[in-house]
Each structure stands twice: as C-alpha cells, then as structure tokens.
RONUDO-163127 format. One record per residue (C-alpha): chain; residue in one letter; x, y, z. Coordinates in steps of 0.25 Angstrom, whole numbers, padded with zeros to 4 digits, m for minus. Each point is the difference from the previous one (the first is absolute). Example, Ala and Ser with C-alpha at 12.3 -4.5 7.8 and 13.67 -1.06 7.14 Angstrom:
<rs>
R   chain   res    east   north      up
R       A     a    0049   m0018    0031
R       A     s    0006    0014   m0002
</rs>
This chain:
<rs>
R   chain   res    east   north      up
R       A     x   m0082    0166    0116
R       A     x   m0003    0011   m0011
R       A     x    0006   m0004   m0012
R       A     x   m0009   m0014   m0004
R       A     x   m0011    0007    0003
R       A     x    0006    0012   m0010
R       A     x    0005   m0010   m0009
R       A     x   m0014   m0006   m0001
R       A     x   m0008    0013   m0004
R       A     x    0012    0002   m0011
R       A     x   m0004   m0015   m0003
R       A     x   m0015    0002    0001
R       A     x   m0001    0013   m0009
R       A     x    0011   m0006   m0011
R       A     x   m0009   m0011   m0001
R       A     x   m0012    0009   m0001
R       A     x    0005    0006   m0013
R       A     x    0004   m0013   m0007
R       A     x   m0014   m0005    0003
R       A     x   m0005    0012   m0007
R       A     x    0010    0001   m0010
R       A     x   m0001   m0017   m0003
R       A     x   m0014    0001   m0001
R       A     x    0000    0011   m0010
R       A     x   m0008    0010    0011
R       A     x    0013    0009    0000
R       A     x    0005    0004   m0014
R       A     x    0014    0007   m0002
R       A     x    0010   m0012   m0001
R       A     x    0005   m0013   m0006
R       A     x   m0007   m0008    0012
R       A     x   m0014    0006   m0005
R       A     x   m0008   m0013   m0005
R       A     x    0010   m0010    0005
R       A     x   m0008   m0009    0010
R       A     x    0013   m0006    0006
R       A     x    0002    0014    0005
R       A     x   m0013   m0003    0007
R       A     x    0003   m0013    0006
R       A     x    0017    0006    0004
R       A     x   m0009    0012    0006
R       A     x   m0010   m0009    0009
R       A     x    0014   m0007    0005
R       A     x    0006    0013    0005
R       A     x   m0012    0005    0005
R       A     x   m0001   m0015    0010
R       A     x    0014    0003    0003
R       A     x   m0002    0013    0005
R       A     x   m0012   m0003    0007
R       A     x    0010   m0012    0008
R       A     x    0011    0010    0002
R       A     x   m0012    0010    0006
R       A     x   m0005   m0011    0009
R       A     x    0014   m0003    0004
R       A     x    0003    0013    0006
R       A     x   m0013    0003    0005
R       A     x    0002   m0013    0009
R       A     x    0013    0002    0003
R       A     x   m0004    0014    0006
R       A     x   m0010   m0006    0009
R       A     x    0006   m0013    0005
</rs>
C-alpha cells in the first residue's frame, strides 16, 4: 500500500518543521522557542517513521 508510506513522509517532514520551529532553529511563527513544539514534532516524526515501516513491509510480505 501507498498511502501509509505517503502519509508517513507528510508525518515525517511536519515533524521536521516543528522540531525546528520548537527548538527555535526556524523562526517565522508562534511555535519558534516553544520546546513543546519540539517534543509534539519528535512524536510525529516516530509516527511517520511507523507508518513508513508499515507500508514498506507490507509491500514485501
């Protein structure tokens, strides 16, 4: 299946920019400086990396 594996870069590149944007490394918004940002961002990131190796295991079993 295509779409966790979709879903999970969406997941992965979200959490990328809350990371940055938590830890004050992207500046530009309410989030900048908020470390709970950081911390909401590293959970998205682990759920899209499950959602990745969901589909890329599915596709091979």
């Amino acid at each position: 299946m295509w779409i966790p594996r979709i879903v999970g870069a969406v997941l992965v590149a979200l959490g990328g920019v809350w990371i940055a944007q938590g830890t004050g490394a992207l500046h530009g918004s309410m989030m900048s400086g908020h470390p709970g940002y950081a911390v909401l961002g590293a959970v998205t990131v682990a759920a899209g990396l499950v959602l990745l190796a969901l589909g890329w295991f599915r596709r091979r079993g």
